[in-house]
C-alpha positions as CSV (number, residue, x, y, z in Angstrom):
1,X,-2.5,-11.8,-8.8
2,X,-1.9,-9.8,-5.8
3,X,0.3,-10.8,-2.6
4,X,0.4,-8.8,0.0
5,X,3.0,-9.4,3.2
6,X,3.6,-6.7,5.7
7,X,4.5,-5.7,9.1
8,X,4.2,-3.2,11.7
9,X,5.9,-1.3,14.2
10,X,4.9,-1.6,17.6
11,X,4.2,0.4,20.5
12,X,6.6,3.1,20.9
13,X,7.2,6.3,23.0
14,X,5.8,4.8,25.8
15,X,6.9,7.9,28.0
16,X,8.8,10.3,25.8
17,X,9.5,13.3,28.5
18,X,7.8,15.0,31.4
19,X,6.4,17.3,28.8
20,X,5.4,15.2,26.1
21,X,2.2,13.0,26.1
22,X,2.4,9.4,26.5
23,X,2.3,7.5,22.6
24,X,1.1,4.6,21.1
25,X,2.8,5.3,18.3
26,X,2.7,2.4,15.8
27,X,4.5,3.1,13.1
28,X,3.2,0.8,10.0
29,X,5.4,-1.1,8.0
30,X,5.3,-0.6,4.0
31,X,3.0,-3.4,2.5
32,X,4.4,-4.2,-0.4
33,X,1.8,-5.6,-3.2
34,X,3.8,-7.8,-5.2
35,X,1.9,-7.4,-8.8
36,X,2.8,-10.3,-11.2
37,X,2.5,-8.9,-14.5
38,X,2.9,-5.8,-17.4
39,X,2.1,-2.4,-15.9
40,X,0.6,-0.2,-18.5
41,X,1.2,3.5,-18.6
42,X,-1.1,6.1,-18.8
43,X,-1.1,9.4,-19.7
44,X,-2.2,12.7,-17.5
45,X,-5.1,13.1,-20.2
46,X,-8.7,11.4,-19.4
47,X,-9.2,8.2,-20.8
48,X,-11.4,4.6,-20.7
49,X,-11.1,1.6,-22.5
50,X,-11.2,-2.2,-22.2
51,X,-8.3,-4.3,-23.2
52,X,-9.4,-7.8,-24.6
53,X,-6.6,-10.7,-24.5
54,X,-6.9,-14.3,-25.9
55,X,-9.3,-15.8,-28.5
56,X,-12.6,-16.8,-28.3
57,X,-13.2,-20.5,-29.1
58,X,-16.3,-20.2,-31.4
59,X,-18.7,-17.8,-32.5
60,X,-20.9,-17.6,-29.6
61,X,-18.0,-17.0,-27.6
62,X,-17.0,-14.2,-30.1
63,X,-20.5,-12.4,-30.0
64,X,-20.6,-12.7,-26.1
65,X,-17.1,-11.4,-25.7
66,X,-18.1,-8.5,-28.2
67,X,-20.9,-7.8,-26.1
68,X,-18.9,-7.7,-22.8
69,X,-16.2,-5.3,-24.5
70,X,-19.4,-2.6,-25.4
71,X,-20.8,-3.3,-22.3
72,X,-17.6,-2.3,-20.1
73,X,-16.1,0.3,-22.7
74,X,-20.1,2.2,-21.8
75,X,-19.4,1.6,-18.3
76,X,-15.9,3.3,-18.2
77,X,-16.7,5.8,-20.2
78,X,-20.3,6.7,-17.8
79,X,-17.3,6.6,-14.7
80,X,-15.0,9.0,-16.6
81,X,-18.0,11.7,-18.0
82,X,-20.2,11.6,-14.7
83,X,-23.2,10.1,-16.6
84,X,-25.0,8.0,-13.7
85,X,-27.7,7.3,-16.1
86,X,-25.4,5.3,-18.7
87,X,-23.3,3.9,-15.3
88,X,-26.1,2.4,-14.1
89,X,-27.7,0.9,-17.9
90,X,-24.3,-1.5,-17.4
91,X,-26.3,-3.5,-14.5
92,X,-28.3,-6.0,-14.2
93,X,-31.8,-5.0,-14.2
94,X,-33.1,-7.5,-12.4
95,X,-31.7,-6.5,-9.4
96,X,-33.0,-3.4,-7.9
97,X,-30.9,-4.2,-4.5
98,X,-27.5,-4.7,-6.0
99,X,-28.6,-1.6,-8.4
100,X,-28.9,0.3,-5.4
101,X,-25.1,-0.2,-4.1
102,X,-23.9,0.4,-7.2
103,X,-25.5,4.1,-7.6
104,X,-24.0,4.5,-4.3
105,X,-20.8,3.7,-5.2
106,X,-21.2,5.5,-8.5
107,X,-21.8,8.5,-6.5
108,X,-18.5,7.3,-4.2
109,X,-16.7,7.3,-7.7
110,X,-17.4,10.3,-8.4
111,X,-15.8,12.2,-5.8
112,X,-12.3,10.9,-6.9
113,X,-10.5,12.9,-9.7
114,X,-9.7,10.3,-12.2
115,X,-7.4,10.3,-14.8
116,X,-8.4,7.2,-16.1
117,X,-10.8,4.0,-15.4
118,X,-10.2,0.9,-17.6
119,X,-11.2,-2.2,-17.4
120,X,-8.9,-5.8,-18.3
121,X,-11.1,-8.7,-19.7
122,X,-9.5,-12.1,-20.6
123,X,-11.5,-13.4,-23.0
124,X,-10.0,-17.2,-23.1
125,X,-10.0,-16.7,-19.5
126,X,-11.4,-19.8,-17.1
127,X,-14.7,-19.9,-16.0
128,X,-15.4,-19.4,-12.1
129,X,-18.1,-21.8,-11.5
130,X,-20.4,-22.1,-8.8
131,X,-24.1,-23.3,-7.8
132,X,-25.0,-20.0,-6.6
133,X,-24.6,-18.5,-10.2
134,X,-28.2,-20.7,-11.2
135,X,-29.8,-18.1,-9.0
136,X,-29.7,-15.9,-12.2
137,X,-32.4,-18.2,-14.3
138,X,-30.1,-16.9,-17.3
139,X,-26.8,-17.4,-18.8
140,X,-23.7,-16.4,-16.6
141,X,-20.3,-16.0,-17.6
142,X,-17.5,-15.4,-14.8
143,X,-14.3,-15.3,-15.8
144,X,-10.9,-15.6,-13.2
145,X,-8.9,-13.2,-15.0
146,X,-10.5,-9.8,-15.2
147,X,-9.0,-6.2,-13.7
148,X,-10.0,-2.5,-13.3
149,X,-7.2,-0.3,-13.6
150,X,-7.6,3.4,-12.5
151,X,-5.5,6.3,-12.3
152,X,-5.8,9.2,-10.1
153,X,-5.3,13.0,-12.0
154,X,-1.9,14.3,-10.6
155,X,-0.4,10.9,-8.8
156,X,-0.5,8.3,-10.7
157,X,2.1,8.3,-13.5
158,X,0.6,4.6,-14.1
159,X,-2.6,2.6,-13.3
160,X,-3.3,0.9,-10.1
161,X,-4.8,-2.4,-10.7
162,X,-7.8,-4.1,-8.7
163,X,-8.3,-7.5,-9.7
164,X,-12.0,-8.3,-9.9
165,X,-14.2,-11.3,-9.7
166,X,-17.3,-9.8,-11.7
167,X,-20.4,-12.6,-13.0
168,X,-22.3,-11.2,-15.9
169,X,-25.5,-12.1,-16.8
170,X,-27.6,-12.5,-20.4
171,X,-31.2,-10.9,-20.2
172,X,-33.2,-10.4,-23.2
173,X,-31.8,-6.7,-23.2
174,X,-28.6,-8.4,-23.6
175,X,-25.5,-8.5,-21.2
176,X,-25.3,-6.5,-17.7
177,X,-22.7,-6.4,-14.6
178,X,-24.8,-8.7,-12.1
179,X,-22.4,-9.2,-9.1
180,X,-18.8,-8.8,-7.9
181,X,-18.8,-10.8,-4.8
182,X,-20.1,-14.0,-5.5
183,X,-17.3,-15.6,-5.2
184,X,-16.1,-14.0,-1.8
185,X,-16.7,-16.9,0.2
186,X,-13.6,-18.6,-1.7
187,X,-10.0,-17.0,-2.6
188,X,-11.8,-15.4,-5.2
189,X,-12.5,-12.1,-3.6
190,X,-12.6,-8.7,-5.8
191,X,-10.1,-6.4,-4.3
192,X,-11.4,-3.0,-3.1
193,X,-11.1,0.8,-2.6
194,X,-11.9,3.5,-0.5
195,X,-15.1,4.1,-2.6
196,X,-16.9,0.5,-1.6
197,X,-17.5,1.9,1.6
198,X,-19.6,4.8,1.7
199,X,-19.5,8.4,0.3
200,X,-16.1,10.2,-0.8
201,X,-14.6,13.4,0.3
202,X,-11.3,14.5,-0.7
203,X,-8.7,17.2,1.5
204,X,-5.9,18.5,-0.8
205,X,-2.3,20.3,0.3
206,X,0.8,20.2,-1.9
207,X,1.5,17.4,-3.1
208,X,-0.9,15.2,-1.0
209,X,-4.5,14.3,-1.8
210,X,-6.4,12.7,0.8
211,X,-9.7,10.5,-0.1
212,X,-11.9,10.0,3.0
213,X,-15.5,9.8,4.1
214,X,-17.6,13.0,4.8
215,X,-17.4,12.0,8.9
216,X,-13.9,12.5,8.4
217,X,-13.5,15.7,6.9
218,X,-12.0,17.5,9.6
219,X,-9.7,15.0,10.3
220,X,-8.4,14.7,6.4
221,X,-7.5,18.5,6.3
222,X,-5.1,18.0,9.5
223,X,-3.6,14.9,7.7
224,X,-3.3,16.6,4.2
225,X,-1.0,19.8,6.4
226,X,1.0,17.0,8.3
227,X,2.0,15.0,5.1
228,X,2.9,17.9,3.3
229,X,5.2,19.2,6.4
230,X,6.7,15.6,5.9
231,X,7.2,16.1,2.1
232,X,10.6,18.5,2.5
233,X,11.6,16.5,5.6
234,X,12.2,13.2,3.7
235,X,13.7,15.1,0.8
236,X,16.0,16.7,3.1
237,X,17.7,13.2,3.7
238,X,16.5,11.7,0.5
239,X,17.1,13.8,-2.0
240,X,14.2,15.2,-4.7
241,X,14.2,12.5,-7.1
242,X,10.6,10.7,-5.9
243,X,7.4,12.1,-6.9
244,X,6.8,14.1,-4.0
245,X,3.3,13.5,-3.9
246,X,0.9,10.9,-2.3
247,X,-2.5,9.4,-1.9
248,X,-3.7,9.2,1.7
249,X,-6.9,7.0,2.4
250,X,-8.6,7.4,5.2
251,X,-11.1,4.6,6.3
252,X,-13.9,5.1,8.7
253,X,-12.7,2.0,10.7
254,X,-10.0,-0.7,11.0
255,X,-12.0,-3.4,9.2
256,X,-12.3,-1.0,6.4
257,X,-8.1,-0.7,6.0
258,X,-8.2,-4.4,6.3
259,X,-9.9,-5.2,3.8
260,X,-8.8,-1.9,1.8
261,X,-4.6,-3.1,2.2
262,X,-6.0,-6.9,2.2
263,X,-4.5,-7.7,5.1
264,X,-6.5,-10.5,7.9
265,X,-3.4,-10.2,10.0
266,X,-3.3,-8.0,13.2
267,X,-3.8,-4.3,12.5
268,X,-3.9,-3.3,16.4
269,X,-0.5,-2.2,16.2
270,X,-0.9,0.0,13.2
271,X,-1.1,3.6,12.7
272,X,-0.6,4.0,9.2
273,X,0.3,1.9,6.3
274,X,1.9,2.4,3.2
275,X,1.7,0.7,0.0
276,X,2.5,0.4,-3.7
277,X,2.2,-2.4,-6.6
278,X,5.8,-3.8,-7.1
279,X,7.2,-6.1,-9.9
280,X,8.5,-9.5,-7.6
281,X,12.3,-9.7,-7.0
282,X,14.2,-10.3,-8.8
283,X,14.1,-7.2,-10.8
284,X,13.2,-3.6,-10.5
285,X,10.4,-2.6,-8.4
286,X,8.5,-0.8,-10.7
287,X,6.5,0.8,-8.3
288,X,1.8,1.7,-9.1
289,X,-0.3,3.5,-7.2
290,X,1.8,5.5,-4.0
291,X,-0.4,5.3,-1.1
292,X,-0.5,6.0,2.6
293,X,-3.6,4.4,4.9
294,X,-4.6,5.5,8.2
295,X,-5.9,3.4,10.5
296,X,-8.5,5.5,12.7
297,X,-8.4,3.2,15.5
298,X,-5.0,4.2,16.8
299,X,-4.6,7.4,14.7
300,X,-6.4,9.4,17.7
301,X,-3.6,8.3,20.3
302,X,-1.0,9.8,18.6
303,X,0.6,13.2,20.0
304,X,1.1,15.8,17.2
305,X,5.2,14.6,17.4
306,X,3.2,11.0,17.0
307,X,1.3,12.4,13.6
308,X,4.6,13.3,12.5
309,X,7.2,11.0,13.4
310,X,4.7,8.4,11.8
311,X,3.6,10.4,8.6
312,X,7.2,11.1,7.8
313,X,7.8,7.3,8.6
314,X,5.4,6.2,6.1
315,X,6.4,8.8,2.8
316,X,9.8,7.9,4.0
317,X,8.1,4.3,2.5
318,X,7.0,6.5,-0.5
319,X,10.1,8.1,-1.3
320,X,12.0,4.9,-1.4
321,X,9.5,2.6,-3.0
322,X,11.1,3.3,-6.7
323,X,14.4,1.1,-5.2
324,X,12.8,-1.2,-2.7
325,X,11.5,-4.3,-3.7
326,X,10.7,-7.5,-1.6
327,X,14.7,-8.4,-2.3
328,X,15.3,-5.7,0.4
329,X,15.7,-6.5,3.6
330,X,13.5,-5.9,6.0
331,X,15.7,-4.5,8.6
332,X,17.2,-2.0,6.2
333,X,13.9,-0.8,4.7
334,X,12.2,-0.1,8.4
335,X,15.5,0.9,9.7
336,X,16.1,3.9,7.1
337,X,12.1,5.2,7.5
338,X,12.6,5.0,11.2
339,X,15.6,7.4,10.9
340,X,14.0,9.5,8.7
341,X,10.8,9.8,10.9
342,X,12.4,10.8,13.9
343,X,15.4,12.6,12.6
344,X,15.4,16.3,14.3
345,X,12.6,15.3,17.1
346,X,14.9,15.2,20.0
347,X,13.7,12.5,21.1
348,X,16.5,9.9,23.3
349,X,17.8,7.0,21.3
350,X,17.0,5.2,25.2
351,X,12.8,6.4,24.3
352,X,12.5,5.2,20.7
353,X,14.9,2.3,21.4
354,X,13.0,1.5,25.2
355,X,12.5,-1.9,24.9
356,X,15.4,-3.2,23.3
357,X,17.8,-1.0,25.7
358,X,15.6,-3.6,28.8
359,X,17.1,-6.8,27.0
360,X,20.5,-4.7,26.7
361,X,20.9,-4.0,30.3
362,X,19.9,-7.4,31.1
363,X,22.6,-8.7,29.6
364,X,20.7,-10.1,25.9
365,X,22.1,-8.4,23.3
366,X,21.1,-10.0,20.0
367,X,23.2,-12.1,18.3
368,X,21.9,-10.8,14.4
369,X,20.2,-8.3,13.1
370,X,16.3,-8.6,12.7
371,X,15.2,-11.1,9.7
372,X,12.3,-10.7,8.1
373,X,10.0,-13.0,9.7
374,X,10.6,-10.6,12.6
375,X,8.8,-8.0,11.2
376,X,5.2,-10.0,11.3
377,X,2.5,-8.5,13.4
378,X,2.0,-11.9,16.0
379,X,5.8,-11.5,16.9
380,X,5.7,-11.2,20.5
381,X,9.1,-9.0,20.0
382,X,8.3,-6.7,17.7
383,X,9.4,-3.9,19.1
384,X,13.0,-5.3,19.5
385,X,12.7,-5.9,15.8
386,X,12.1,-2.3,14.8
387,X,14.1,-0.7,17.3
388,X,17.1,-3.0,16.7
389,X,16.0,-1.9,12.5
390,X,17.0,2.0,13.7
391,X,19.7,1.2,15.6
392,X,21.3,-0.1,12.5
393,X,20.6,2.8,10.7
394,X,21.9,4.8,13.3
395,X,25.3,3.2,13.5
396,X,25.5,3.8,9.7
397,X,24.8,7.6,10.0
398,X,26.9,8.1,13.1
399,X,30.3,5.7,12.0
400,X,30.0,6.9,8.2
401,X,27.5,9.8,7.0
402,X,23.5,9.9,6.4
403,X,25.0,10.0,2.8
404,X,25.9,6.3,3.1
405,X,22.9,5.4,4.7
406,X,21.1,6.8,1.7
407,X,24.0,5.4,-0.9
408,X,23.7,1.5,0.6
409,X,19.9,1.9,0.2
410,X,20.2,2.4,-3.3
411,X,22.9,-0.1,-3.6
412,X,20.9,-2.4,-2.6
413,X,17.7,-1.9,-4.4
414,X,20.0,-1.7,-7.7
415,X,20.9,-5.4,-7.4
416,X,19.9,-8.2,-9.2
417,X,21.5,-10.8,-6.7
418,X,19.5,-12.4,-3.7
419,X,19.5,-10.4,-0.6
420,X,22.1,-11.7,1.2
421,X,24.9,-11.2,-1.2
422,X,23.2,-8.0,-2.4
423,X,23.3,-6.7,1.0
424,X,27.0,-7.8,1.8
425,X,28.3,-6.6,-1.4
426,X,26.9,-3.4,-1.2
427,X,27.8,-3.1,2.6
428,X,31.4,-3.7,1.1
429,X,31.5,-1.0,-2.0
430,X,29.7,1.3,0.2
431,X,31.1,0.6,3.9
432,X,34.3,-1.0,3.3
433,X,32.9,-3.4,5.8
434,X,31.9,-7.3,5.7
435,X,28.5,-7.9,6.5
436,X,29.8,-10.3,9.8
437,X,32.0,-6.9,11.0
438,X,29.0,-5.0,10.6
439,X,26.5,-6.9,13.2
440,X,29.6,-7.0,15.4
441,X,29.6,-3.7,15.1
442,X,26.1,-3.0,15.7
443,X,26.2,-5.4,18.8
444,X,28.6,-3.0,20.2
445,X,26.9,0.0,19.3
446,X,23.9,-1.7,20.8
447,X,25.9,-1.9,24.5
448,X,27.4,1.2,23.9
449,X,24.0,3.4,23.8
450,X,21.5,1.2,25.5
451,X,23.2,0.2,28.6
């Protein structure tokens, strides 16, 4: 249901100036979760239910699937009103072990102001079927179509959806949750959050809730102050039409935001990341479920310019999401939160730009600008990628206005077309410029200021 593709940004600020700190600032791409399928809406007020598609076969089927839909309306319902006791009556009882990690993560849960926790059950949906399931001694059922879809209070005008690989099992007391990882040895492997890891914490400022683990509460105050300083300073190019708010995660490690952003590419690189649910090109993005990850690994190398260049990088990612779809280029989407992240820092186009001004003064100026596939983590020129991304933007602010930067960003996001035509017509309604002049230009802007 879920693809995720991303990039990041590699190391940067390598020296800034005498009086700055040296960097590793690895500014994260935007991971963009491509979400195949109907978003529903929900509304600021508290609320649980299941939603039952398809038709079951025969009556058996019908009682079982009547059984299931009590089973996880008690369970959303014990999420929602902080009953533990009811929560925990939903698993199996057989097994005190995997009872255990689920009053923990009841107890995770619970920390997180929800506006709503729902639960998606196909009910003509196939069977996953396994050996390991006759482990139970008792009738399984474990179906490949099955979601929980949550809502934070205050950020989430619509529910973020995990898709879920639950088994559930038929004991004389009747039907109970009894596992959802059985099938994480195959694709089949339930998607997680913050909670599956350990005890919850939350750090607040305007507009910005931050959902950590007690170790980290320190940390997630400083994070909740920088985001909110970044809050105006992407509006300021912007504008205010974005929700101005955001969910920051902050994992205790960097296997935990793997497997939190799905992601088993290389997260060395990777300060923060930023996601959101999108409809698949073609077609509006329809953005679900604003969020911002830190990775803790690298977040502790940053400088306080560092903290900010990247936070405002990454709601930069936020603020645009509601016009950026995987139809955007790559280039154009880095390019803009690049800008945006280190507009008024001072900082010399020759620093941010450092390793793409080497290849200018040695006489290899790129012929293109950066395609997607340039973006990926293993690219051995990543750098060049992003900085060549900027440099784009920056010809656009400096030849035209920021106001055109901003106006081709929409432009583009707006079309319906593929992304090469979308990106040359809007470069001609909004530059009066053919895409082929354009890189032209940019070479030359690229000699001009990196030689």
């Amino acid at each position: 249901m879920i693809d995720r593709t991303g990039s990041v940004l590699p190391r940067r600020l390598g020296i800034l100036l005498a009086l700055i700190p040296v960097l590793a600032v690895c500014l994260a791409d935007a991971v963009i979760a491509v979400r195949m399928g109907h978003v529903q809406h929900s509304s600021s007020a508290t609320r649980s239910h299941v939603s039952v598609h398809g038709r079951p076969t025969d009556q058996a089927d019908a009682r079982r699937i009547a059984a299931l839909h009590d089973l996880l309306a008690r369970r959303a319902a014990a999420v929602l009103h902080h009953d533990r006791r009811a929560f925990l009556a939903t698993v199996d009882p057989a097994q005190p072990t995997f009872k255990a990690e689920q009053a923990r993560e009841y107890a995770a849960i619970s920390a997180v102001p929800l506006a709503s926790w729902s639960y998606d059950l196909n009910a003509s949906a196939p069977e996953v079927s396994v050996p390991a399931l006759a482990r139970y001694g008792a009738p399984t059922w474990a179906p490949l179509h099955f979601t929980l879809d949550y809502a934070i209070r205050g950020f989430d005008a619509s529910p973020t959806i995990l898709r879920q690989f639950p088994t559930f099992v038929q004991r004389p007391q009747g039907w109970f949750v009894a596992s959802f990882s059985d099938f994480a040895s195959s694709s089949q492997r339930s998607d997680v959050d913050i909670w599956n890891f350990g005890g919850v914490r939350t750090a607040r400022a305007p507009g910005v809730l931050v959902l950590g683990h007690p170790s980290s509460a320190g940390l997630m105050r400083d994070i909740a102050d920088e985001a909110a300083a970044a809050i105006p300073r992407v509006s300021a190019v912007w504008g205010r039409a974005w929700p101005r708010r955001v969910v920051v995660l902050v994992p205790s490690s960097q296997r935990e935001l793997a497997q939190i952003i799905d992601d088993s590419g290389d997260l060395s690189q990777i300060a923060a990341v930023a996601s959101a649910e999108v409809q698949d090109c073609p077609g509006p993005p329809n953005p679900v479920g604003y969020r911002v990850a830190i990775n803790p690994r690298n977040w502790g190398k940053l400088s306080s310019l560092g903290r900010r260049v990247v936070l405002t990088h990454e709601l930069t990612h936020v603020a645009t999401r509601a016009v950026t779809g995987s139809c955007t280029p790559t280039w154009l989407v880095e390019g803009f939160a690049d800008y945006v992240g280190y507009l008024g820092t001072g900082v010399p186009t020759t620093v941010v730009a450092q390793e793409l001004a080497s290849d200018v003064r040695a006489g290899r100026v790129p012929a293109h600008l950066p395609v997607d596939s340039d973006f990926d983590g293993d690219n051995k020129r990543l750098a060049q990628a992003y900085e060549g991304a900027w440099m784009a933007a920056h010809l656009i602010v400096d030849r035209w206005s920021q106001q055109a930067l901003v106006r081709l960003y929409r432009e583009v996001g707006a079309s319906k077309d593929d992304p090469a035509r979308a990106m040359s017509a809007a470069m001609r309604k909004v530059l009066h410029i053919s895409y082929s002049r354009f890189v032209s230009a940019w070479r030359d802007y690229l000699r001009a200021n990196l030689s």
